[in-house]
TORNU-195660 format. One record per residue (C-alpha): residue in one letter; x, y, z. Coordinates in nm, 3 decimals, padded with zeros to 5 digits. Each point is the difference from the previous one (the first is absolute). Layout:
N
<site "A" <X Y Z>>
...
# end
This chain:
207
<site "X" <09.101 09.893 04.175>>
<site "X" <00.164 00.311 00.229>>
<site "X" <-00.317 00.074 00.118>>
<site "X" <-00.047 -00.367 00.114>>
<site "X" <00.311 00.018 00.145>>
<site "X" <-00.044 00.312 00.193>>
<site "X" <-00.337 -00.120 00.128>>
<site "X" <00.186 -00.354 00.139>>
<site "X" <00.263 00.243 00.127>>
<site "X" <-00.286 00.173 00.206>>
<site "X" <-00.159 -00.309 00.084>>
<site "X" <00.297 -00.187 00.132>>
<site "X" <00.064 00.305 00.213>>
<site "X" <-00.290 00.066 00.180>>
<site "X" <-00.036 -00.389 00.027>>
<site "X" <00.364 00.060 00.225>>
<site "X" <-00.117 00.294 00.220>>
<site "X" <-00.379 -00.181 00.078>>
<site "X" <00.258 -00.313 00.093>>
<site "X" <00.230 00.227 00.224>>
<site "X" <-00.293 00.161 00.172>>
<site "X" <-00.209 -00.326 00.093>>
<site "X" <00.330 -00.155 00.151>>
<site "X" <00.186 00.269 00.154>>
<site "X" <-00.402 00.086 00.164>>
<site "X" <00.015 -00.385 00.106>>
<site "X" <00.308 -00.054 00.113>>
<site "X" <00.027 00.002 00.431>>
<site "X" <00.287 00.256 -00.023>>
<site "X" <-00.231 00.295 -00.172>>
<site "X" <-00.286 -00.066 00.208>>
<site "X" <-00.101 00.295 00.196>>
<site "X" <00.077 00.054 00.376>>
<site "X" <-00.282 00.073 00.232>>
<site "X" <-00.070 00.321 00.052>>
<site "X" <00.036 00.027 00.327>>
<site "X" <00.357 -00.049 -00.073>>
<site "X" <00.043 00.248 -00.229>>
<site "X" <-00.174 00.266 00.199>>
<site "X" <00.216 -00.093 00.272>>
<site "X" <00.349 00.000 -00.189>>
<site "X" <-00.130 00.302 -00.148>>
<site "X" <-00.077 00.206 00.332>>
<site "X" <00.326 -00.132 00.189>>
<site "X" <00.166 00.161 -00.364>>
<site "X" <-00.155 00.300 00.049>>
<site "X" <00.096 00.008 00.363>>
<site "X" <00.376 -00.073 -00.048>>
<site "X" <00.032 00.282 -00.256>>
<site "X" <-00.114 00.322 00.217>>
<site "X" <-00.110 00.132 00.346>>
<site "X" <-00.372 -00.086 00.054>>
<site "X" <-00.091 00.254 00.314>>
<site "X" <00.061 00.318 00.085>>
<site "X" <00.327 -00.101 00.230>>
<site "X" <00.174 -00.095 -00.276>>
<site "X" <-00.047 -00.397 00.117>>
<site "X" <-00.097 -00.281 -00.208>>
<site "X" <-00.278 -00.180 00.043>>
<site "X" <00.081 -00.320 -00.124>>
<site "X" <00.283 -00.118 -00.211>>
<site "X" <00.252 -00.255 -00.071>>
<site "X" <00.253 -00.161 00.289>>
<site "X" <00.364 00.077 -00.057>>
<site "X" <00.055 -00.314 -00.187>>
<site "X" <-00.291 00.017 -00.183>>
<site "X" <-00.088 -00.345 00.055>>
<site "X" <-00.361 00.115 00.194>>
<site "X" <-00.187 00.353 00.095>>
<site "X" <-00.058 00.185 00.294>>
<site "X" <-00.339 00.153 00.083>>
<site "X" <00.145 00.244 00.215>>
<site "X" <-00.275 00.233 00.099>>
<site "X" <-00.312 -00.231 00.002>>
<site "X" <-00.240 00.273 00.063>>
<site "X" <00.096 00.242 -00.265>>
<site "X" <00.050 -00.331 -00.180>>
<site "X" <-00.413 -00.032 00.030>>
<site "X" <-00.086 00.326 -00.005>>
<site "X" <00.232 00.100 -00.320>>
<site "X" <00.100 -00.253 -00.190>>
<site "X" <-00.195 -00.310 00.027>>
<site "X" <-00.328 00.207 -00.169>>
<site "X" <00.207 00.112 -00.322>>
<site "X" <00.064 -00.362 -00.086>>
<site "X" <-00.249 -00.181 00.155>>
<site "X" <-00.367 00.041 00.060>>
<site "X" <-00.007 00.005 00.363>>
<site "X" <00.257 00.142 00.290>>
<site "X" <-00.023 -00.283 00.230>>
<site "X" <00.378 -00.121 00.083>>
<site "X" <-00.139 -00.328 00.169>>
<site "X" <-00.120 -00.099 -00.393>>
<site "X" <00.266 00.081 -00.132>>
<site "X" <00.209 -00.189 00.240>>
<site "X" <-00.206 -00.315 -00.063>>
<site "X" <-00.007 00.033 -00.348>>
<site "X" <00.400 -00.031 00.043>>
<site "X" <-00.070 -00.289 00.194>>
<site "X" <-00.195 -00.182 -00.273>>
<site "X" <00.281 00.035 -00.196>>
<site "X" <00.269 -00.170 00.189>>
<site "X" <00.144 00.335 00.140>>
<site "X" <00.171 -00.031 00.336>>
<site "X" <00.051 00.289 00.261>>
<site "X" <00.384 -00.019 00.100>>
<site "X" <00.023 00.273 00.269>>
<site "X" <-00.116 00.038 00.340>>
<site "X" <00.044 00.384 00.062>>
<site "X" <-00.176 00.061 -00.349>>
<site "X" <-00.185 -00.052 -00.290>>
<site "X" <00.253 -00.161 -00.241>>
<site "X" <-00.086 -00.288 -00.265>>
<site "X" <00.154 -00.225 -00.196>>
<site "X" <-00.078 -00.261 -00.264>>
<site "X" <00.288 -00.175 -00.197>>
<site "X" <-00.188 00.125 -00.379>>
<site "X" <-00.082 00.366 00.139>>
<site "X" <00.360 00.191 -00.012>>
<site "X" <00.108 00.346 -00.171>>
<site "X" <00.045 -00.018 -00.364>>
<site "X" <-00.179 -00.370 00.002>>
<site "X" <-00.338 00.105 -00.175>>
<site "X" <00.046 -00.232 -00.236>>
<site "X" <00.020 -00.243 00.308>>
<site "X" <-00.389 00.079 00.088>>
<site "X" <-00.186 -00.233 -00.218>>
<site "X" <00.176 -00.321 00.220>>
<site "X" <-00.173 00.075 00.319>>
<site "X" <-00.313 -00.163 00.031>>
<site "X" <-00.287 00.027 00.265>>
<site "X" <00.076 -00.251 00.286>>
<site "X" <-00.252 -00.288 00.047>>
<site "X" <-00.105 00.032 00.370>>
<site "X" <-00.285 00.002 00.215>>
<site "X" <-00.211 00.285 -00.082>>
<site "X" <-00.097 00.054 00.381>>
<site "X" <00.396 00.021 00.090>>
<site "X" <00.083 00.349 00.114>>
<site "X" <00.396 00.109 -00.036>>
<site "X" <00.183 -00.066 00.294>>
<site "X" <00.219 00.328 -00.034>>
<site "X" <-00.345 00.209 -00.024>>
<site "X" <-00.117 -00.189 00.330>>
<site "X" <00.331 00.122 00.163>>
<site "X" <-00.059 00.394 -00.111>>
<site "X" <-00.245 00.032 00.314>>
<site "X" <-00.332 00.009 -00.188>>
<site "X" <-00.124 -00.369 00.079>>
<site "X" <-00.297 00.163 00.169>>
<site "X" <-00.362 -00.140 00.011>>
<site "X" <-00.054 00.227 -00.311>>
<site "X" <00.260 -00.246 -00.172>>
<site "X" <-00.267 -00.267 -00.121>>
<site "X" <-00.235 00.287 -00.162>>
<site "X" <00.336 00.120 -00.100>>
<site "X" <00.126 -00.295 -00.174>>
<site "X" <-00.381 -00.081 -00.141>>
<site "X" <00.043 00.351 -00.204>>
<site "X" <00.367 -00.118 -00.146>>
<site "X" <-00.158 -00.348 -00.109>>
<site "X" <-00.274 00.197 -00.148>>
<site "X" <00.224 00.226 -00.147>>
<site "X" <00.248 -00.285 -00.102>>
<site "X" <-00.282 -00.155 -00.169>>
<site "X" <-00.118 00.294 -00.221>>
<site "X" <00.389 00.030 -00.122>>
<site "X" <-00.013 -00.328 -00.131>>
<site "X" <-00.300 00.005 -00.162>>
<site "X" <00.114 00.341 -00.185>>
<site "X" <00.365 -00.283 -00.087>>
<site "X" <-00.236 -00.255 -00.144>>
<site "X" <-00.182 00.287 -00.210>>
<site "X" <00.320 00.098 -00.119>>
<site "X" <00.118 -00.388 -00.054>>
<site "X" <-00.317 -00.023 -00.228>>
<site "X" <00.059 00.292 -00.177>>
<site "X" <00.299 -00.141 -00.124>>
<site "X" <-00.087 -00.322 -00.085>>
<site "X" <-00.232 00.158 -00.260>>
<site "X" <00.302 00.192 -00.121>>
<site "X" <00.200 -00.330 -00.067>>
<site "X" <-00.310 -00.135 -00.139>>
<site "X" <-00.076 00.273 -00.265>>
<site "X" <00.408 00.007 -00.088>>
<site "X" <-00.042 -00.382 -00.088>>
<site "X" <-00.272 00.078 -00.241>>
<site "X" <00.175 00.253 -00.159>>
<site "X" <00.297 -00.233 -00.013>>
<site "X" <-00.192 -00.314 -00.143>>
<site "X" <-00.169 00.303 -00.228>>
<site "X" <00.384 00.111 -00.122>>
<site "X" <00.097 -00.361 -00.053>>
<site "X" <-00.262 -00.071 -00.196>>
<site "X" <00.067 00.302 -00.217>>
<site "X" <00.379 -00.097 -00.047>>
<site "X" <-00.097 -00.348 -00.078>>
<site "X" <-00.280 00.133 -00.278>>
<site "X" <00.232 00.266 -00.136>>
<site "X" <00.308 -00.266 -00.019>>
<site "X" <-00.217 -00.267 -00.230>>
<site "X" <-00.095 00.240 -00.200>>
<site "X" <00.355 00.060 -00.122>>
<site "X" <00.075 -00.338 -00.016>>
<site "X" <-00.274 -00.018 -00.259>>
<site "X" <00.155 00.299 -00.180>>
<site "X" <00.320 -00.146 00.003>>
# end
């Protein structure tokens, strides 16, 4: 009769955790934030915390109120930076990756931007932006302004599509991936549930 016990003990527990797991994996505020996000927050992290060149400036980092970043430097920015997080040093994709993502340039005499769920200490904040819905032809209006609308800009912007494109392929892989995590947790929930239920009218026959 102990051992019974014990096993319904066991049984009722791991039937709690595989519960826990498939909801807290479901619910909208445990999803995971795209990684462009993170790499970003990340980098801009890195940047606040020490000097990044050899003239003891930094490279990028927070504003004073921490409520947006700076890029300060945007060539060491491409050349130093950009390539340990990312796997490209282009600044004009990185720049319209921000854009896809609701991020607004809010300085004329440099590169600072802002988006109201992308502050210091908000990390938690990242899984609430989302990619904007838009025209994917529409170029950013603050990276038209930076001097570069050239005639190179259409082969230009034809590369970030491209580019844009591969990223979300590489989020749908990863949106899969996870569905047929949640799926094989529900088995092994309906598996543990079945188990309790077994193991629990079996002692009522004992009884």
């Amino acid at each position: 009769m102990v051992s019974v016990n014990l096993r319904m003990a066991a049984g009722e527990k791991e039937l709690n955790c595989a519960i826990n797991r498939i909801s807290s994996s479901q619910s909208p505020r445990n999803k995971c934030p795209a990684p462009f996000l993170c790499k970003t927050y990340d980098l801009i992290e890195e940047g606040n915390k020490k000097d990044d060149d050899d003239h003891g400036r930094r490279i990028v980092s927070w504003n004073e109120k921490g409520t947006g970043f700076v890029v300060w430097y945007p060539q060491e920015f491409s050349l130093f930076t950009l390539p340990r997080f990312f796997k490209h040093d282009n600044f004009s994709s990185f720049i319209r990756q921000l854009n896809t993502y609701g991020f607004k340039k809010v300085a004329s005499d440099r590169w600072e931007f802002q988006h109201p769920k992308f502050r210091k200490r908000g990390r938690h904040l990242l899984v609430e932006i989302t990619r904007k819905k838009c025209e994917p032809s529409m170029y950013p209006s603050f990276l038209k302004a930076s001097g570069e609308d050239s005639a190179s800009d259409v082969n230009e912007n034809n590369r970030l599509l491209m580019e844009e494109n591969k990223n979300l392929r590489k989020e749908k892989s990863e949106l899969l991936l996870q569905i047929s995590e949640f799926k094989a947790l529900e088995i092994k929930l309906l598996d543990c549930l079945y188990g309790y239920m077994g193991n629990h009218s079996k002692v009522r026959r004992v009884c």
